[in-house]
C-alpha positions in Angstrom: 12.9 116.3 75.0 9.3 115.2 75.3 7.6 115.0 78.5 6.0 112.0 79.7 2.3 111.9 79.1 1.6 111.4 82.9 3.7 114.3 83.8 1.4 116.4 81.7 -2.3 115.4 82.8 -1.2 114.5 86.5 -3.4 113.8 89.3 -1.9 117.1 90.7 -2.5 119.7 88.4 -6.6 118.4 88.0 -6.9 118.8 92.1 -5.0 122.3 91.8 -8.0 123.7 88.9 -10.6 121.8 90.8 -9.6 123.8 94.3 -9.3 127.4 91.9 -12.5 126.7 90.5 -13.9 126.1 94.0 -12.4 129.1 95.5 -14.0 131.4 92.9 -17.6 130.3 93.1 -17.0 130.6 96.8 -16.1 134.3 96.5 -18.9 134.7 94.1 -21.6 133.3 96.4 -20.1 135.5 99.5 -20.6 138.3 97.2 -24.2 137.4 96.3 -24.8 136.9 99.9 -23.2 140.2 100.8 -25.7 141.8 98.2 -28.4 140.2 99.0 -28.4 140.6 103.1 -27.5 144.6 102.4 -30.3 144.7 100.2 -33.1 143.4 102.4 -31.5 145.6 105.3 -32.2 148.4 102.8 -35.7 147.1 102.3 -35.9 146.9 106.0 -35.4 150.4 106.6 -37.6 151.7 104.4 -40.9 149.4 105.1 -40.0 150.4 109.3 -39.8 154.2 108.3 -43.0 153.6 106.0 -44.7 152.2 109.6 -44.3 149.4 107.7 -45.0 146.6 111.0 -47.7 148.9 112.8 -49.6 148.8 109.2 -48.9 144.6 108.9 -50.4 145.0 113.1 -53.6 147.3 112.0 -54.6 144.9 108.9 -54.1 142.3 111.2 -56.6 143.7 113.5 -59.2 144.5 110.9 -59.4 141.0 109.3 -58.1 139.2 112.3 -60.2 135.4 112.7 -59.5 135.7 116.1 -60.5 139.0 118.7 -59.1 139.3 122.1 -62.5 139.2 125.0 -62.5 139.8 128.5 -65.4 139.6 130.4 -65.9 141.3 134.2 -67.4 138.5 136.3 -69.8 139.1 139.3 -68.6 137.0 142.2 -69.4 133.4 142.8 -68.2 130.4 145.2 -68.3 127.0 142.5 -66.9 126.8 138.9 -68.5 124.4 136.7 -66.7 123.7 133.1 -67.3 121.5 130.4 -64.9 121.8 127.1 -64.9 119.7 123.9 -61.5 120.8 123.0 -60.7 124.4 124.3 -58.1 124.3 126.9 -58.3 126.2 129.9 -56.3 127.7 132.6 -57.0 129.2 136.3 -54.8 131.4 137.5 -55.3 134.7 140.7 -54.5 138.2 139.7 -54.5 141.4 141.2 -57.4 142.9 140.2 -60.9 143.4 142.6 -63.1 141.2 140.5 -63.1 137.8 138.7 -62.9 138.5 135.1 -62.6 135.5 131.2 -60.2 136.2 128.8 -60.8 133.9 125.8 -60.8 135.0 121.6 -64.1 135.0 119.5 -63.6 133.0 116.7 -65.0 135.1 113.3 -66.7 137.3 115.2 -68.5 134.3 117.2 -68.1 133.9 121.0 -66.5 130.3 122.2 -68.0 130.3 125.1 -71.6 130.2 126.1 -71.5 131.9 129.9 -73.5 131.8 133.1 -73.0 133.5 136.2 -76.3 132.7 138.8 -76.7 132.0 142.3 -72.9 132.1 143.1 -72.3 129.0 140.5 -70.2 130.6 137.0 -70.6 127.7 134.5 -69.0 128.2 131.2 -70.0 125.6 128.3 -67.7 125.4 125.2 -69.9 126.4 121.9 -69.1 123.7 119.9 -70.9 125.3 116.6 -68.0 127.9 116.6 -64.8 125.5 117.4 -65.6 122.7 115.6 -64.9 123.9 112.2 -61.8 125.6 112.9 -59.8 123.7 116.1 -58.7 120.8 114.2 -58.7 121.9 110.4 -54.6 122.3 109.3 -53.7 125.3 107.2 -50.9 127.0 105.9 -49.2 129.1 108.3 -49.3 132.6 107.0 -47.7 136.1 107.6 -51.1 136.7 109.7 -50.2 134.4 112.0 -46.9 134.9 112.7 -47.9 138.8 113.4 -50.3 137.2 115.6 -47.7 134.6 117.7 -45.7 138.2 118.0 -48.8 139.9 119.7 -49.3 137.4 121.8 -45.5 137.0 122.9 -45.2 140.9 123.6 -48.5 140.8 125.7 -50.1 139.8 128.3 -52.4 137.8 126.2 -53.5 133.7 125.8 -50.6 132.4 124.2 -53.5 130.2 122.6 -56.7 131.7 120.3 -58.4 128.0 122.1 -57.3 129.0 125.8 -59.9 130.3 127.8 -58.5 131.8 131.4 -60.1 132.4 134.2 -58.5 135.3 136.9 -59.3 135.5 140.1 -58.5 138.0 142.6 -55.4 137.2 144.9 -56.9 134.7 147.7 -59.9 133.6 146.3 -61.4 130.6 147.8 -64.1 128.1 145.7 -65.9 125.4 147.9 -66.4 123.6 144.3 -64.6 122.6 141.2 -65.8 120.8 138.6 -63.9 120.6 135.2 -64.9 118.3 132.3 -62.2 118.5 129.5 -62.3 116.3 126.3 -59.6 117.2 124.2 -58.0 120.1 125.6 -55.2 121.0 128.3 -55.7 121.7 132.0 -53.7 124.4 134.1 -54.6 125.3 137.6 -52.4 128.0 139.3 -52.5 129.2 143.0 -56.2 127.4 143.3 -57.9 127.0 146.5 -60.9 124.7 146.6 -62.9 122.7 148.7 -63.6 119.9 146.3 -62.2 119.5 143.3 -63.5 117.3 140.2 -61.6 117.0 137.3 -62.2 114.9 134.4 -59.6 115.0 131.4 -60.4 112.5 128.7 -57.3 113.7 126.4 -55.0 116.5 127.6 -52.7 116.9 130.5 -53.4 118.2 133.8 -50.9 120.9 135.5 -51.4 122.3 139.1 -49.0 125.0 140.5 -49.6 126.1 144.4 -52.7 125.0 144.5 -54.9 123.2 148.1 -57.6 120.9 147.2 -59.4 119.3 150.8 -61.6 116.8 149.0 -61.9 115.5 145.7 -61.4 113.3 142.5 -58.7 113.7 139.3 -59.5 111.2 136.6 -56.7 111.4 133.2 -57.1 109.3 130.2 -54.7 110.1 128.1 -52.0 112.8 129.3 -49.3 113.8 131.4 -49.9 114.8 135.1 -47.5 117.3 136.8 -47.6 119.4 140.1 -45.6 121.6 142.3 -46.0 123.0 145.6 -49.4 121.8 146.2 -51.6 120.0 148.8 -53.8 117.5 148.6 -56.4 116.2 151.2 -58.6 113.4 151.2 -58.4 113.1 147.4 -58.2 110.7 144.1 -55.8 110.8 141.6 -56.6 107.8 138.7 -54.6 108.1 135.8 -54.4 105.4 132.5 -51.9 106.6 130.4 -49.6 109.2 131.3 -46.5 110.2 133.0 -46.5 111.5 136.2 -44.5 114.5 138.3 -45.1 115.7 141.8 -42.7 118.7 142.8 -42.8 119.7 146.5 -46.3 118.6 147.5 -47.6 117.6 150.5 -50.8 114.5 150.2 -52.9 113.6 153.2 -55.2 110.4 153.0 -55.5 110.0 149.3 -54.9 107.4 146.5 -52.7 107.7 143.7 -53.4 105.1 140.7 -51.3 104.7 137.4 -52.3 101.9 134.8 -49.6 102.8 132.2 -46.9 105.2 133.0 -44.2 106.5 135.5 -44.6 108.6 138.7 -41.9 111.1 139.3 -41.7 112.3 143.2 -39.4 115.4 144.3 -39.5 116.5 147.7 -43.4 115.6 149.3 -44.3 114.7 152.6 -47.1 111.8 152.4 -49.5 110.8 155.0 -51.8 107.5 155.3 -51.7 107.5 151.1 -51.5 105.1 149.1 -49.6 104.5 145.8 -50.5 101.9 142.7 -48.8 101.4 139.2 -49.7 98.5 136.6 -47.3 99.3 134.3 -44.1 101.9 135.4 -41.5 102.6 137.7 -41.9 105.3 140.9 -38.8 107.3 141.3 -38.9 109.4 144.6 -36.0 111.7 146.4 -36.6 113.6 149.5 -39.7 112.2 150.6 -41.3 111.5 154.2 -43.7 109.0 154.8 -46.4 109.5 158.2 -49.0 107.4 159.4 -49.4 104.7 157.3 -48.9 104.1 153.8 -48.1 101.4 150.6 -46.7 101.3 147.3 -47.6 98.4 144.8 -46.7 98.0 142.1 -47.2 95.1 139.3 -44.7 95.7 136.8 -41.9 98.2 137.2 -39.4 99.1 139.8 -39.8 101.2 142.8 -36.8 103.1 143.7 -36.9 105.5 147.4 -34.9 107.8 148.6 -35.8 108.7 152.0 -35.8 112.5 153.5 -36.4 111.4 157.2 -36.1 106.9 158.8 -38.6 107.8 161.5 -40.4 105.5 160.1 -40.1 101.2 159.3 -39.9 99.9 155.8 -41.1 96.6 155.0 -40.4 95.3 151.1 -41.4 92.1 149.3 -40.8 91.2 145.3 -41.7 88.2 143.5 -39.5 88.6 140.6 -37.1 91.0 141.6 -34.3 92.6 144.2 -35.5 94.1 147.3 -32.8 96.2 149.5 -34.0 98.3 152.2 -30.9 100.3 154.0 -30.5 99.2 157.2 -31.4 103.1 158.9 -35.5 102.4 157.7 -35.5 98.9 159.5 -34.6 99.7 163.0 -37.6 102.1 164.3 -40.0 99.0 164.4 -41.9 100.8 166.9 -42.4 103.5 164.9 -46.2 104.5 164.2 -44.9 105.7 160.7 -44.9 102.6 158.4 -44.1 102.0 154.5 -45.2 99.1 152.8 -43.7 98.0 148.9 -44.8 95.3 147.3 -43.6 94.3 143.3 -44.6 91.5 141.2 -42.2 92.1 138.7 -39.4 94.4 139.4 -36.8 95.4 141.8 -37.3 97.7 145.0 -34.7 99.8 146.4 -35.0 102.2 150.2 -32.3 104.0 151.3 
């Protein structure tokens, strides 16, 4: 009896060669793989017994574009900086004195330095950075050996990072920082005035006290954490904003375009101002007395302490005050929000 012709070529039987043929390429390519990964581990072994990493390190070293500098600095009471597009980044240490640690560039100092009269002013030398800050290449086995030194050490996790230490408890009575293009990070700074202009780069301050003084941002994010602020300016255009656990007396916080982030500060007789962004704040305490305007974005509080009255006024948008920040009246602490467009919101 002759089959049927369907019965023959079914869809079955096509499926069942398909999933064989499937299942040995699979063992063929787990074989390969096997081979492969117990190969390289042999190849491994022999380059690490051959010093093969310490001799990748050493050639490194002897045609390396970038040499590791640090520079003892005699003692001194105002910083003056002005950087095209190095970034830079104060920060105390243990040691007696002051000291830079920055990379030469092809054998070429970064950095033209000078130390008189108490005043250190360090002046980015733009002959050496310009040619090789912004130019792309190829990322090469060089530089990865290089990421590794620098993530095993103690050393600038940047070849355009220039860092200042200064000995635990230093105190500056002036600051003055011009950045263009290049990143900002101030930790465990004590100053009496502070100027700080960053064209395009953000700004971060760690446990830092500034009594008087002025923060301009362009174009870049602002953050800080456990800092104070006296008598100050902050003025940024375009940029988000954080503030961790700080503490601002008398001073004026300005945002054109972007949104201000507050976590835990205790603000006296200061006053806030967005154009474009919402202010988000949790466990924060208002004394003396104080505003927050804003044109267009909302403004949402959340109080740490209602010693204090609460007055808030929208022209397009919700207002709701809780009823715990309207009943000390009489209170010498006073907050003041005003929206144009968008809602506000106190509890």
């Amino acid at each position: 009896m002759v089959q049927p012709v369907d019965s023959v070529f079914s869809p079955k039987s096509g499926c069942q060669r398909k999933e064989k043929i499937m299942k040995r390429w699979k063992k063929v390519i787990l074989i390969v793989g096997l081979c492969l990964s117990f190969s390289g581990l042999i190849f491994v072994q022999i380059g690490y017994k051959a010093g093969g990493f310490q001799s990748l390190i050493e050639n490194n070293t002897k045609e390396e574009r970038f040499a590791l500098q640090e520079k003892e600095l005699h003692s001194f009471t105002e910083l003056e900086a002005d950087f095209d597009t190095l970034d830079i980044s104060i920060k105390e240490s243990d040691t007696k004195q002051a000291y830079l640690s920055y990379y030469n560039i092809k054998d070429h100092s970064p950095l033209k330095i000078s130390n008189r009269d108490g005043r250190l002013r360090l002046t980015e030398n733009r002959k050496v950075t310009s040619p090789y800050k912004n130019r792309f290449r190829l990322v090469s086995i060089r530089d990865l050996i290089f990421w590794l030194q620098q993530k095993l050490t103690d050393q600038p996790n940047d070849p355009y990072q220039v860092i200042l230490y200064l000995p635990r408890g230093s105190k500056l009575d002036k600051a003055s920082l011009k950045m263009n293009s290049g990143d900002t990070k101030l930790a465990r700074l004590s100053v009496k005035t502070l100027s700080l202009e960053a064209k395009n780069g953000d700004v971060s301050i760690s446990g830092s006290t500034f009594k008087n003084g002025k923060m301009t941002i362009r174009n870049g994010d602002f953050k800080t954490a456990h800092s104070q602020f006296q008598n100050g300016t902050v003025l940024i255009s375009n940029g988000d904003s954080k503030l961790s656990t700080v503490s601002m007396d008398s001073c004026a916080f300005e945002s054109t375009n972007g949104d201000i982030k507050i976590e835990e500060a205790t603000v006296t007789d200061s006053q806030f101002s967005l154009k474009e962004g919402d202010i988000k704040a949790k466990k924060i305490s208002f004394k003396g007395i104080n505003t927050i305007s804003n044109q267009n974005g909302d403004s949402k509080i959340e109080l740490a302490s209602y010693n204090l009255f609460v007055t808030a006024q929208s022209q397009n948008g919700d207002s709701t005050v809780s009823g715990k920040a309207l009943t000390h009246y009489k209170s010498d602490n006073r907050l003041t929000l005003s929206n144009i467009n968008g809602d506000i919101k106190v509890r």
